[in-house]
C-alpha positions in Angstrom: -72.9 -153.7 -36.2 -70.4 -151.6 -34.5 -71.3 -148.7 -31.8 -70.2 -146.5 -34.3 -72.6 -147.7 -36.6 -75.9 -147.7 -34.5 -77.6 -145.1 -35.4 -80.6 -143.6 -38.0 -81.9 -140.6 -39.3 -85.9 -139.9 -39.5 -88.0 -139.0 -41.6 -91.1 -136.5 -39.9 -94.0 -136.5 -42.3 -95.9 -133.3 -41.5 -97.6 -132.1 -45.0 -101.2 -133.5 -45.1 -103.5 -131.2 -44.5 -106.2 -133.8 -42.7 -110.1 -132.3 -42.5 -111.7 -134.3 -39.8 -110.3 -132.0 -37.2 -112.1 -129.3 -38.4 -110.2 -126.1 -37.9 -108.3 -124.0 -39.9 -105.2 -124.7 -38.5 -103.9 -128.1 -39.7 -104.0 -130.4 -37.4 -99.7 -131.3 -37.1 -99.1 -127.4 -36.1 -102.2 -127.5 -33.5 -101.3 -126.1 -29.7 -100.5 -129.2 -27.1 -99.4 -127.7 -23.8 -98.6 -124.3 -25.3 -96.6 -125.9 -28.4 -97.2 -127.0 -31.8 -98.1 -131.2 -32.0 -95.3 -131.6 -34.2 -92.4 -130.0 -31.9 -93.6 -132.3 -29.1 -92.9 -135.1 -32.0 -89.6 -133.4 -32.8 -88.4 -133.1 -29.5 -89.0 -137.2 -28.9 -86.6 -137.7 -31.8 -84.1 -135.2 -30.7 -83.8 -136.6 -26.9 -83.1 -140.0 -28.6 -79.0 -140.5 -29.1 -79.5 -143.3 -31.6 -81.3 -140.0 -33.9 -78.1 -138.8 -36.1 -80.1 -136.4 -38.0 -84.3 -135.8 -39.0 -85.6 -134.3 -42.1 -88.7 -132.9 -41.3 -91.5 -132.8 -44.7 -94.3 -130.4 -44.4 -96.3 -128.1 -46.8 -95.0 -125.1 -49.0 -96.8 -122.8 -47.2 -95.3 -124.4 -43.9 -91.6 -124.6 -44.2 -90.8 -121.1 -43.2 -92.3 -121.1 -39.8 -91.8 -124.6 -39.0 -87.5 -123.4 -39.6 -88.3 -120.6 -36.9 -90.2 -123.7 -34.5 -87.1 -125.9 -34.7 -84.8 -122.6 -34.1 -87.1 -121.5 -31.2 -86.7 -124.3 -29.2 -83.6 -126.1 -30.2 -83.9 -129.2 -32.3 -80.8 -129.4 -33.5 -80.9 -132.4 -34.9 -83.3 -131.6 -37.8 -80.7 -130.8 -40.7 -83.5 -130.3 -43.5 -87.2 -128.9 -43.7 -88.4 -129.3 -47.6 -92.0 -129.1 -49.3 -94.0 -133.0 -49.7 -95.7 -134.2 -52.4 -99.3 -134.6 -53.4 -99.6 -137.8 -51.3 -98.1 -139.1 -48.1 -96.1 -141.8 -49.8 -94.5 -138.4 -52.5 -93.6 -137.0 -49.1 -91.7 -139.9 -47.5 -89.8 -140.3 -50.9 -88.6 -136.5 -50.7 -87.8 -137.0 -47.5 -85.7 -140.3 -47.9 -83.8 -138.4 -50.8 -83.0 -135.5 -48.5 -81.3 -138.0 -45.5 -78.0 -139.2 -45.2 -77.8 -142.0 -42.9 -77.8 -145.6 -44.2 -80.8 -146.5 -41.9 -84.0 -144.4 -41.4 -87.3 -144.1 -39.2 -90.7 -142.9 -40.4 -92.6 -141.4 -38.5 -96.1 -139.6 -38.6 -96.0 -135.5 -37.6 -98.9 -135.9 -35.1 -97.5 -138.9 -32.9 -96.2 -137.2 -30.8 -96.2 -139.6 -27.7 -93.7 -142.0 -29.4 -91.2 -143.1 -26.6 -87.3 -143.3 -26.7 -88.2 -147.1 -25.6 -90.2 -147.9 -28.3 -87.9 -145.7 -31.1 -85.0 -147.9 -29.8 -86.7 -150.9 -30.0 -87.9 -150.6 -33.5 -84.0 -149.7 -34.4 -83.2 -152.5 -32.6 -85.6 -154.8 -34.5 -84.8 -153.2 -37.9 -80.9 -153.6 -37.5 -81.4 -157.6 -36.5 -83.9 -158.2 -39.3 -83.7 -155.6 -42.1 -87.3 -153.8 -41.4 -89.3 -153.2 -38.2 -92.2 -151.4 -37.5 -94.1 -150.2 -34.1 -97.5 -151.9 -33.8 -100.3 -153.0 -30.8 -102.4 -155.9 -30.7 -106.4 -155.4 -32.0 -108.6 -155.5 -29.0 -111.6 -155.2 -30.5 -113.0 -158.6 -32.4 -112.9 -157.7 -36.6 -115.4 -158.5 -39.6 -114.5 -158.5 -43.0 -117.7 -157.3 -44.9 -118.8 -157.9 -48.8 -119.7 -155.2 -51.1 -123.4 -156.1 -49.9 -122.2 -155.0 -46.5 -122.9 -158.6 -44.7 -120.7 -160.1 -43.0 -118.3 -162.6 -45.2 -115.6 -163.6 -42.5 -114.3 -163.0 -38.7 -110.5 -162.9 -38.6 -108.6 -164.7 -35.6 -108.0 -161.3 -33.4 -104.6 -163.1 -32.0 -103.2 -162.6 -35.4 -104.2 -158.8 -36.2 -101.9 -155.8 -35.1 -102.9 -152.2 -35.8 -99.6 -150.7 -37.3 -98.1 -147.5 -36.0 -95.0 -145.7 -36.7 -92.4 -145.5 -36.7 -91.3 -148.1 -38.8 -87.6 -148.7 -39.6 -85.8 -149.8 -42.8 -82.5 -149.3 -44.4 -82.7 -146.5 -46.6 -81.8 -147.5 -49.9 -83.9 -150.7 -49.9 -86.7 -148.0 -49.1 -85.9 -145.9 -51.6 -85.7 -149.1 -54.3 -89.2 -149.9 -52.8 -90.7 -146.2 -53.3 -89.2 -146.2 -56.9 -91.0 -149.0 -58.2 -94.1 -148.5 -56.4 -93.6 -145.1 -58.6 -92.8 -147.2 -62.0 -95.7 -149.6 -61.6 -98.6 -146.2 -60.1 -98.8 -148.5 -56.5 -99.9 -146.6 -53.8 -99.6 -148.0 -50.6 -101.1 -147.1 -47.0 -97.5 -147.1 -45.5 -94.0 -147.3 -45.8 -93.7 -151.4 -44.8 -96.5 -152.2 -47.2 -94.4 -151.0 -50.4 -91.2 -153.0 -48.8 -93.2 -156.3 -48.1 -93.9 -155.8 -52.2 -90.5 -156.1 -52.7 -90.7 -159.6 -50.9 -88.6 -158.2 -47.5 -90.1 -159.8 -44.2 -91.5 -157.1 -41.7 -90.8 -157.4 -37.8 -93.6 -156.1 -35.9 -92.5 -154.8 -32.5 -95.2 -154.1 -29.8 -95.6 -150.7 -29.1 -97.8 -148.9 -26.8 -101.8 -147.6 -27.3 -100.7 -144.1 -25.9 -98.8 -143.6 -29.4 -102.2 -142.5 -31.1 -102.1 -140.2 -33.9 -103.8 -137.1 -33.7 -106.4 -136.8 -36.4 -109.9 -136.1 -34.6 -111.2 -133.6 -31.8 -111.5 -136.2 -29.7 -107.7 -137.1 -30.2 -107.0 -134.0 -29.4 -109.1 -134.4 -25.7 -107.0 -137.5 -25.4 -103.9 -136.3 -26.4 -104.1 -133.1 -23.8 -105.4 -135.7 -21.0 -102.0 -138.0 -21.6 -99.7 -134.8 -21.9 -101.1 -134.0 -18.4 -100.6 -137.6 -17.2 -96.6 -137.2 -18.4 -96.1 -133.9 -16.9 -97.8 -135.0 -13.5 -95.3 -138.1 -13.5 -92.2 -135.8 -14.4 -91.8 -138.2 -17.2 -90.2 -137.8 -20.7 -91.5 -140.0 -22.9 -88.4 -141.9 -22.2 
């Protein structure tokens, strides 16, 4: 792959419309530091130069103002905002449709402590392998339960990774992937899950526990206490 060629567009998925965090607001357009979660995920696409373009997906209701956010503070980068679909997976499909580029991230709306490290890498992995995605080792030992609630076996921790995104792919093998998962009625919990159906090998690339996804009060507590850790270091997310 040439210089020329080494670079993706993103998908932002921004249109559920999540109730454990209990407010009105939904949680993606919640305050952090004065500005809505999903800008502070915006922005770490927009610092990154291997980002050609992001298509940001959010709710009907949400399009309008989340135009004025990305005109307020510059993302210039983000070339379409459209409506989602009933489900996360509709969403990512109507956003894949709206990109150009031939190879794409996707990424969750309220992670918005992703690094331009751990973007890069993922690209990195996806353009040497064909499909990548962002993941940390379980620390915490795992039971697999029966439908009598006992326990029925204790997977080997070394081999368990809790997935994060982004994940990479190129696009139209993830579009080929979303369109039969749409033919057969599969739904699938993310994006690599629905390519690993189509029999492509994943490459998990170790990410970072601060990458959490804001879906809980107490995320929120976190999230505010690792926002003040970054601006106290002068860092970037870089």
């Amino acid at each position: 792959m040439t210089e020329s060629e080494r670079h993706a567009g993103v998908v932002i998925v921004a249109a559920g419309r999540g109730t454990r965090m209990g407010t009105k607001e939904n949680k993606q357009y919640l305050l952090l530091d004065g500005k809505p979660i999903v800008v502070h995920t915006l922005e770490a696409f927009q610092r990154e130069p291997l980002i050609s373009e992001i298509v940001l997906v959010t709710g009907s209701q949400d399009v309008d103002r989340c135009k004025a956010w990305i005109e307020t503070y510059g993302l210039k980068k983000v070339t379409r905002v459209i409506s989602g679909g009933e489900e996360r997976q509709h969403s990512v499909y109507k956003g894949l449709k709206a990109l150009n580029a031939e190879w794409v991230l996707v990424h969750d709306g309220v992670r918005p402590f992703v690094s331009g490290k751990h973007i890069r890498s993922c690209c990195e992995a996806a353009w040497e392998s064909g499909a990548a995605v962002l993941a940390v080792p379980v620390k915490d030992t795992v039971k697999v339960a029966d439908a009598r609630g006992f326990v029925s076996s204790t997977p080997d921790r070394r081999s368990l990774w809790a997935i994060q995104t982004p994940q990479a792919f190129r696009r139209s093998e993830l579009i080929l992937a979303h369109e039969r998962a749409i033919v057969e009625g599969f739904a699938g919990t993310d994006d690599s899950m629905l390519m690993e159906r189509m029999g492509t090998n994943v490459k998990i690339v170790e990410g970072d526990y601060s990458n959490i996804k804001i879906t809980t009060p107490e995320d929120l507590d976190f999230a505010a206490f690792l926002r003040s850790r970054v601006e106290s270091k002068g860092e970037n997310n870089e």
